[in-house]
N, CA, C and O atoms as a GROMACS GRO file, in nm:
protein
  408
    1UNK      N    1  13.576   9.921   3.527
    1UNK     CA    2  13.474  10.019   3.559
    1UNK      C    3  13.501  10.074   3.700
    1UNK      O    4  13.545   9.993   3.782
    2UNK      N    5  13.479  10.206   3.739
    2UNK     CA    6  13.511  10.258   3.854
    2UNK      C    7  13.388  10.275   3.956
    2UNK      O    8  13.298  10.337   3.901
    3UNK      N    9  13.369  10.253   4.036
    3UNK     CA   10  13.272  10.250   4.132
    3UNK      C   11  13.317  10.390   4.230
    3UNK      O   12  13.427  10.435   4.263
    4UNK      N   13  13.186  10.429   4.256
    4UNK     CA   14  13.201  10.545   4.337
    4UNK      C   15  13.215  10.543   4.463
    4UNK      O   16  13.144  10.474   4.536
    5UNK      N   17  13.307  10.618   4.504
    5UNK     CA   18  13.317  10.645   4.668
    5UNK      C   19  13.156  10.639   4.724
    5UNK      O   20  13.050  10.651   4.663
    6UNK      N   21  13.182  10.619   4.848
    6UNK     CA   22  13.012  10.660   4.921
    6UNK      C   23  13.025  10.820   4.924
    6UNK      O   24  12.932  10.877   4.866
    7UNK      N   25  13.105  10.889   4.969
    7UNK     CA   26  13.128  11.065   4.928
    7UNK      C   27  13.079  11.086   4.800
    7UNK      O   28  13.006  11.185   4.800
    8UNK      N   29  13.090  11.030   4.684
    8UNK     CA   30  13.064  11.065   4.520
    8UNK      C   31  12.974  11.002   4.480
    8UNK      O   32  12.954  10.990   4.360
    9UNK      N   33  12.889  10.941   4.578
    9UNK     CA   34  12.771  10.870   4.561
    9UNK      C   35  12.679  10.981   4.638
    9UNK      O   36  12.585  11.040   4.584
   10UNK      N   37  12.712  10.994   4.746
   10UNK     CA   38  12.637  11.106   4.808
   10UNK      C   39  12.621  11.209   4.770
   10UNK      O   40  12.511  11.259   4.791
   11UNK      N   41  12.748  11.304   4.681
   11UNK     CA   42  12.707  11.395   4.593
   11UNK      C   43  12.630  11.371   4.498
   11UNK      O   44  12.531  11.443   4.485
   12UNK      N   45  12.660  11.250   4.395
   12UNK     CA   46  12.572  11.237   4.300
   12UNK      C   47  12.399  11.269   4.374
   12UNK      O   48  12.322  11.363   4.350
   13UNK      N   49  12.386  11.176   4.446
   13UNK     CA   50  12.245  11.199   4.504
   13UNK      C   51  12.173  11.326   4.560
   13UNK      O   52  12.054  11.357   4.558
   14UNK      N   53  12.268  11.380   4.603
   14UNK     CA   54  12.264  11.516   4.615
   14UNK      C   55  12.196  11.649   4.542
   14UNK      O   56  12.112  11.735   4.567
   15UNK      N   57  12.305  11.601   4.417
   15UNK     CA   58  12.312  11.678   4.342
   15UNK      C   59  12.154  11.657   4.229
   15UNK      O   60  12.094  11.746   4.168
   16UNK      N   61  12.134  11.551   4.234
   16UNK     CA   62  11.958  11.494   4.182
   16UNK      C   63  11.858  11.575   4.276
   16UNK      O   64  11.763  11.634   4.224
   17UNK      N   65  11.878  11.580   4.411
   17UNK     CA   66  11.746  11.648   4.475
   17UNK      C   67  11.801  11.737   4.471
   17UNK      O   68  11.799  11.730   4.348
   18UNK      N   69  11.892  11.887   4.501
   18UNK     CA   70  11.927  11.973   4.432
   18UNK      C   71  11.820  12.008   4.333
   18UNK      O   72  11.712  12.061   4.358
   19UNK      N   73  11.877  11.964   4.190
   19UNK     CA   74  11.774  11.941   4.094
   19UNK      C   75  11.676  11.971   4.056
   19UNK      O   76  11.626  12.047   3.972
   20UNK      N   77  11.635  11.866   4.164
   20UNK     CA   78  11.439  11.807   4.190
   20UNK      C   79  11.368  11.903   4.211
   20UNK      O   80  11.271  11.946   4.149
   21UNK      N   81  11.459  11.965   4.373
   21UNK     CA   82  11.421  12.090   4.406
   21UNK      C   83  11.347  12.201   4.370
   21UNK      O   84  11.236  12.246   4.397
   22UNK      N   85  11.485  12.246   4.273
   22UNK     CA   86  11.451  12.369   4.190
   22UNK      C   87  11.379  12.371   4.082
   22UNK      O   88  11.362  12.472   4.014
   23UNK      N   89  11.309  12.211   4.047
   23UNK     CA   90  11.191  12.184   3.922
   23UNK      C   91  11.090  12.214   4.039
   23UNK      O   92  11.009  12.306   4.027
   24UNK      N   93  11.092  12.176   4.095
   24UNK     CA   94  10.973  12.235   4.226
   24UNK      C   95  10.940  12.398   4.235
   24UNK      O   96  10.832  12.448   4.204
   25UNK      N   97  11.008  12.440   4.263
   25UNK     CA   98  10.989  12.578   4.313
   25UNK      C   99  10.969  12.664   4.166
   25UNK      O  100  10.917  12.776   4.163
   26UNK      N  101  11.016  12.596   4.051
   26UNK     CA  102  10.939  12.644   3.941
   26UNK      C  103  10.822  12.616   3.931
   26UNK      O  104  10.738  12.707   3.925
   27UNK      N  105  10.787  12.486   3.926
   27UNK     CA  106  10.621  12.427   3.914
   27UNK      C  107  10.545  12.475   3.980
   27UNK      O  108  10.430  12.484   3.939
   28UNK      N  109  10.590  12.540   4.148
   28UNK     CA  110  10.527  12.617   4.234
   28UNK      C  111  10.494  12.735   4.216
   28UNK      O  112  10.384  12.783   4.242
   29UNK      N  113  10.576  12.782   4.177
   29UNK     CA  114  10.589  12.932   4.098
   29UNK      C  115  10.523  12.955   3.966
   29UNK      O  116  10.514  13.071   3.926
   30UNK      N  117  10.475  12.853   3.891
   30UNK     CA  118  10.418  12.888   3.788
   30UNK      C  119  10.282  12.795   3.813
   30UNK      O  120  10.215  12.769   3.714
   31UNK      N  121  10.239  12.741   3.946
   31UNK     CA  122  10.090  12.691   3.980
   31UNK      C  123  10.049  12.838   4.038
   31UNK      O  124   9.936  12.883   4.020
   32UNK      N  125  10.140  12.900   4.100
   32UNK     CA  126  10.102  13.006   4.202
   32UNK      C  127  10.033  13.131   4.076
   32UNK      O  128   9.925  13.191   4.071
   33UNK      N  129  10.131  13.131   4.004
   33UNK     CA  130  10.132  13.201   3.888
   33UNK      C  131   9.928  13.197   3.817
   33UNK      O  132   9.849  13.291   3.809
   34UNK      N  133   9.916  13.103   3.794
   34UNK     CA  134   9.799  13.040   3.779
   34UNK      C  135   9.691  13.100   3.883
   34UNK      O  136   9.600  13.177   3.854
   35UNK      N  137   9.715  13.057   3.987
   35UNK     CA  138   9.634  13.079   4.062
   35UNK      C  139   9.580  13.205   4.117
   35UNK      O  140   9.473  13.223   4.176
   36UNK      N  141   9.690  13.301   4.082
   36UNK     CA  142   9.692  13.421   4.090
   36UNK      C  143   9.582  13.508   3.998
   36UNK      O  144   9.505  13.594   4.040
   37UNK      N  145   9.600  13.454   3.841
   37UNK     CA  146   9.449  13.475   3.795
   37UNK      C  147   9.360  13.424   3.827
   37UNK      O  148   9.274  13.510   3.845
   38UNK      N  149   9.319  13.316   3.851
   38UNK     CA  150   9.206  13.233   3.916
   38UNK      C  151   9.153  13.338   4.010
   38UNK      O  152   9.038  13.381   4.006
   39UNK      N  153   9.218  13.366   4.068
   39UNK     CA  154   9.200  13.505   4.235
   39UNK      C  155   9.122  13.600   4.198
   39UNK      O  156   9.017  13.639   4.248
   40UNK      N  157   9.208  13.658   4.056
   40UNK     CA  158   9.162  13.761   3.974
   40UNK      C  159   9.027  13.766   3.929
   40UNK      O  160   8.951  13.846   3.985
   41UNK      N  161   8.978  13.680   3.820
   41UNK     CA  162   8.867  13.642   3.818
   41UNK      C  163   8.769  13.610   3.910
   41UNK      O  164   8.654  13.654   3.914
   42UNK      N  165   8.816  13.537   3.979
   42UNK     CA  166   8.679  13.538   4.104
   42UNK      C  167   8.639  13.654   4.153
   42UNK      O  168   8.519  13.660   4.176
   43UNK      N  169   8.723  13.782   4.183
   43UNK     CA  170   8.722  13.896   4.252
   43UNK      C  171   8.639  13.969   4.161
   43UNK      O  172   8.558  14.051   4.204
   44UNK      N  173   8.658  13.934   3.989
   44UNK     CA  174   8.590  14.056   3.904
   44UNK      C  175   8.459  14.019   3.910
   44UNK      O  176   8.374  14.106   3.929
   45UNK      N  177   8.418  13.863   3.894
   45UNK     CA  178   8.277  13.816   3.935
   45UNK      C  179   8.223  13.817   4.048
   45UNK      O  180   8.100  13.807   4.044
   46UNK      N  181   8.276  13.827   4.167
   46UNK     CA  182   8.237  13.821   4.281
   46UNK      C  183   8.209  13.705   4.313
   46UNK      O  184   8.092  13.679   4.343
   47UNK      N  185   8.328  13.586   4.314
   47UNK     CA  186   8.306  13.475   4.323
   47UNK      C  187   8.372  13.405   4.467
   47UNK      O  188   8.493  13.424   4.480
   48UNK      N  189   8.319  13.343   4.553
   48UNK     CA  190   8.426  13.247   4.656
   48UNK      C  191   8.539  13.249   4.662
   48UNK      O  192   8.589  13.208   4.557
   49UNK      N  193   8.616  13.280   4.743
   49UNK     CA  194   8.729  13.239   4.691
   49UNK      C  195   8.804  13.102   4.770
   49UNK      O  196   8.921  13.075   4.798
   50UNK      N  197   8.689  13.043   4.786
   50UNK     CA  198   8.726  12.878   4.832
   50UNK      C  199   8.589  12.794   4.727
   50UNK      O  200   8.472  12.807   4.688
   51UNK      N  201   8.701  12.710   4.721
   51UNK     CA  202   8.527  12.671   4.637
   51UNK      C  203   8.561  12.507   4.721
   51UNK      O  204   8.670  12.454   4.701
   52UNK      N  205   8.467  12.446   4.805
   52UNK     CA  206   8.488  12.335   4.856
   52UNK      C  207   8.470  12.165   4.823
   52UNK      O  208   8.514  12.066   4.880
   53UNK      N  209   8.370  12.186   4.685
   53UNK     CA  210   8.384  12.090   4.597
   53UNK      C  211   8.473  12.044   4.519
   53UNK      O  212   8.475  11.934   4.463
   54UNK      N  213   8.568  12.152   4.514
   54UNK     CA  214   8.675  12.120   4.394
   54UNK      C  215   8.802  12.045   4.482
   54UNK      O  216   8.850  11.935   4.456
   55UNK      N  217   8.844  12.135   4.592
   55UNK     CA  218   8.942  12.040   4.670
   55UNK      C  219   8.915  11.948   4.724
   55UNK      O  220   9.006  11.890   4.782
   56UNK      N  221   8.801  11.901   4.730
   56UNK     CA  222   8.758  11.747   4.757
   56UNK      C  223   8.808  11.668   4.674
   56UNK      O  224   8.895  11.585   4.696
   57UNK      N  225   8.717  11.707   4.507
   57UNK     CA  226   8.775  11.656   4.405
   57UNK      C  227   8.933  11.619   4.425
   57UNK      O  228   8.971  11.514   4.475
   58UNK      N  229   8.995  11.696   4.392
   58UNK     CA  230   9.127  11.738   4.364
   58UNK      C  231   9.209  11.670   4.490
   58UNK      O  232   9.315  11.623   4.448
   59UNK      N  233   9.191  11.651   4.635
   59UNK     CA  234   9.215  11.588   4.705
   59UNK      C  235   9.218  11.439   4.691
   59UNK      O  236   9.313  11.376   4.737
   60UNK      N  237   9.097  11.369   4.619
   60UNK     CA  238   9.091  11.251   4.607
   60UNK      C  239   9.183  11.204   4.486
   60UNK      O  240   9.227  11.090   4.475
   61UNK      N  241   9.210  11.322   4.384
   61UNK     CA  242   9.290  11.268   4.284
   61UNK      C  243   9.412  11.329   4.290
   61UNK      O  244   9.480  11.352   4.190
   62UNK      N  245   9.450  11.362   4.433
   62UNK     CA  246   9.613  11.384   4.422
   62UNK      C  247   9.637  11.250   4.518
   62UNK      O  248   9.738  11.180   4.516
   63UNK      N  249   9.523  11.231   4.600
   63UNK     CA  250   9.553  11.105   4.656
   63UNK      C  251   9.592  10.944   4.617
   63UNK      O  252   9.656  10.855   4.672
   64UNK      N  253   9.509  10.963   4.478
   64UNK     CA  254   9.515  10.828   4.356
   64UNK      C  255   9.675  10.850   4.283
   64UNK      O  256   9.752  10.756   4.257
   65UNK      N  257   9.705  11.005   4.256
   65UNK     CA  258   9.816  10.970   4.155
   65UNK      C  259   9.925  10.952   4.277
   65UNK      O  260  10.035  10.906   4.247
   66UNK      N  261   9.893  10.995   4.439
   66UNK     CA  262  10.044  10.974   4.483
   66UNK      C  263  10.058  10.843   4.514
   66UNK      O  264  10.171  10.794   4.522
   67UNK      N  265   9.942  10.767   4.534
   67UNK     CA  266   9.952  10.599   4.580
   67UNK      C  267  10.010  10.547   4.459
   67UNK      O  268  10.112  10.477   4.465
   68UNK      N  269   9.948  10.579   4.339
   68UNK     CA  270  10.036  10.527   4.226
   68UNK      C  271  10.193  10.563   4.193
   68UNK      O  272  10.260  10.511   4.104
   69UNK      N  273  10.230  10.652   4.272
   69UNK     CA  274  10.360  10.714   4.246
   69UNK      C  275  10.439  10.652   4.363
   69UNK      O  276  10.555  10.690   4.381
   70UNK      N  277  10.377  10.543   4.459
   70UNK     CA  278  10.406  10.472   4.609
   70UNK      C  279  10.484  10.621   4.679
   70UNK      O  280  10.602  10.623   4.715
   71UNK      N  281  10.388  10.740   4.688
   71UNK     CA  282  10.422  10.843   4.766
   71UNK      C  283  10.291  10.811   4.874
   71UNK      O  284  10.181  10.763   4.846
   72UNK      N  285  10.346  10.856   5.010
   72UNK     CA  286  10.239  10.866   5.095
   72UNK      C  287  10.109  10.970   5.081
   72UNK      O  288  10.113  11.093   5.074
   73UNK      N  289  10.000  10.890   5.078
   73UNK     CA  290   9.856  10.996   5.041
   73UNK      C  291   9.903  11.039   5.128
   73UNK      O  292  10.024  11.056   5.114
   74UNK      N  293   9.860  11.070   5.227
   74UNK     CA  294   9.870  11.137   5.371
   74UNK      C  295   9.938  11.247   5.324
   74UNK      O  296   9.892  11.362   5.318
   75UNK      N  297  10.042  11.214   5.292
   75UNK     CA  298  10.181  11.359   5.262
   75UNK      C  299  10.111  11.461   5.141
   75UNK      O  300  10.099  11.583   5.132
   76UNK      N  301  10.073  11.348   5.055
   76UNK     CA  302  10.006  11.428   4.953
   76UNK      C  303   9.895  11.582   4.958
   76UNK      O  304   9.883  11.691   4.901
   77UNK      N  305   9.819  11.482   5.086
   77UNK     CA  306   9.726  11.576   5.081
   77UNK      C  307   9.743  11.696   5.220
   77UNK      O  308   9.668  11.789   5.250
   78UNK      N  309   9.865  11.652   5.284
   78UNK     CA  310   9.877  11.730   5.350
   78UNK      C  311   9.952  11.896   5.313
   78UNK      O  312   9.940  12.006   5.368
   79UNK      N  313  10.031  11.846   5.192
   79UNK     CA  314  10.062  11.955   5.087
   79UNK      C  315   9.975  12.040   5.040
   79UNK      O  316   9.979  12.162   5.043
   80UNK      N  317   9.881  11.957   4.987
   80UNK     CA  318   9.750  11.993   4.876
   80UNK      C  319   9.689  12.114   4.979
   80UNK      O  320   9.662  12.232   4.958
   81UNK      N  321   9.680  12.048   5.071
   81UNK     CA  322   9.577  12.165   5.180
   81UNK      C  323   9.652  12.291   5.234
   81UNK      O  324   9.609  12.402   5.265
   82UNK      N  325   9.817  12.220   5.234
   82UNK     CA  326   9.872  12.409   5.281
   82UNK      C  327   9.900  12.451   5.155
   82UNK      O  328   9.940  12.562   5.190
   83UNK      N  329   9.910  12.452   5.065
   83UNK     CA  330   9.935  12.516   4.946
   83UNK      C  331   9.788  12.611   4.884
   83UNK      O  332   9.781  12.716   4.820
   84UNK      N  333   9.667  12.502   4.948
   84UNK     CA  334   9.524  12.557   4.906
   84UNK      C  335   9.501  12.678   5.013
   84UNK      O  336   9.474  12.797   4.993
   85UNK      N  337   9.521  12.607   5.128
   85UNK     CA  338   9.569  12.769   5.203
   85UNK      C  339   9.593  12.900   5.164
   85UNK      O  340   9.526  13.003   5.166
   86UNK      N  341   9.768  12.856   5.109
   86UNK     CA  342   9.816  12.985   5.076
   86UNK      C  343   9.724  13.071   4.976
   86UNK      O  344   9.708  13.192   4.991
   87UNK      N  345   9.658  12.991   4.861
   87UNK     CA  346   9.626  13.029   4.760
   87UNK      C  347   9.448  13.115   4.806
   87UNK      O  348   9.412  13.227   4.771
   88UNK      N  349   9.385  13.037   4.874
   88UNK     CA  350   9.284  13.092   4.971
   88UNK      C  351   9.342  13.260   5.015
   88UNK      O  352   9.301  13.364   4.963
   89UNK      N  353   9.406  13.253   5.081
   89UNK     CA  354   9.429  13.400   5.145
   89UNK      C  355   9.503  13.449   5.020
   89UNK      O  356   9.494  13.570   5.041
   90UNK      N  357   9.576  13.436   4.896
   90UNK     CA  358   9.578  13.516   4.783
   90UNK      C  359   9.456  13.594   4.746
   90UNK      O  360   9.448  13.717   4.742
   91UNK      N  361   9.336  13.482   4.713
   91UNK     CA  362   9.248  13.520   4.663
   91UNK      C  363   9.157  13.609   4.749
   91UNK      O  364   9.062  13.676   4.708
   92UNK      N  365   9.189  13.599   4.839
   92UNK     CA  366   9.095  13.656   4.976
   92UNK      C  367   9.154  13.802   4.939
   92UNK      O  368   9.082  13.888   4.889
   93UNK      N  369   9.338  13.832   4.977
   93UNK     CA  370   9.384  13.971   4.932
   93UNK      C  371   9.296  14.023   4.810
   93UNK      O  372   9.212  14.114   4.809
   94UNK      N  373   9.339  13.943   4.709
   94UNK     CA  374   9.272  14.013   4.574
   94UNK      C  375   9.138  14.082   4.559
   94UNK      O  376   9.104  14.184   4.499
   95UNK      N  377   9.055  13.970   4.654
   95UNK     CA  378   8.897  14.022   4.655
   95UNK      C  379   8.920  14.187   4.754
   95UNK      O  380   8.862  14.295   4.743
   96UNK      N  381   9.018  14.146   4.836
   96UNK     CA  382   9.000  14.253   4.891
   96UNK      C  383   9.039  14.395   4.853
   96UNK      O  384   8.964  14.492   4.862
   97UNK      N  385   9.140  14.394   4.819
   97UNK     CA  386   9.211  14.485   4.737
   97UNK      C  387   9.125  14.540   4.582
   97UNK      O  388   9.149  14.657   4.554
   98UNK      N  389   9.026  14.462   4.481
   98UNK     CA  390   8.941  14.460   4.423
   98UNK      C  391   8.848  14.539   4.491
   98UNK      O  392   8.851  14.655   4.450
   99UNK      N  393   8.799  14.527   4.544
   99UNK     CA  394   8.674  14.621   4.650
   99UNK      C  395   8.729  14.744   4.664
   99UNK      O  396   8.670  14.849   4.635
  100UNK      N  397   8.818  14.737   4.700
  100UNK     CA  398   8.911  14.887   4.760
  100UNK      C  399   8.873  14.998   4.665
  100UNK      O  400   8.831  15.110   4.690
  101UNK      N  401   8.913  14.909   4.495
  101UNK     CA  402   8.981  15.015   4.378
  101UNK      C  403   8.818  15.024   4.338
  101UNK      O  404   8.807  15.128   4.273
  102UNK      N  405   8.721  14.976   4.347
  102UNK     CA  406   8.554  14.984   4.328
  102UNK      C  407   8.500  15.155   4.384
  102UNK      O  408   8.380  15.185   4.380
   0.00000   0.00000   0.00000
């Protein structure tokens, strides 16, 4: 059996987050995707476009599945909140831009 160089070990590993990566920036891209109607809708109802009960929620249970995944909560939710960010000022554009075409 051949054992790998540490070079062809390092690619291999590499080449996994590589990977990982780009399953990411899809999943991101198609949460964003999501969220983008979410925006939509709130704007046609005239709804918040933070709602502060839910990322509580949602905070506490990204916090449970990352301890179970032995990922750092901390990291978890420090994601959770710039990503809720971004998605905040989406929905903020939309409402705004919605008003405009009114």
């Amino acid at each position: 059996m051949h054992s790998l160089t540490p070079e062809e070990n390092l690619n291999r590993l590499r080449s996994s987050i590589d990977n990982i990566d780009a399953a990411l920036v899809h999943m991101l891209a198609e949460r964003f995707r999501c969220t983008q109607e979410v925006g939509q809708l709130k704007a046609q109802y005239d709804m918040p476009p933070a709602d502060p009960a839910r990322e509580t929620r949602q905070i506490a249970r990204l916090r449970s599945l990352a301890e179970d995944a032995h990922l750092d909560p901390e990291f978890a939710e420090k994601w959770f909140n710039f990503v809720v960010a971004e998605v905040i000022q989406h929905h903020t554009e939309i409402a705004a831009d919605s008003r405009q075409v009114d």
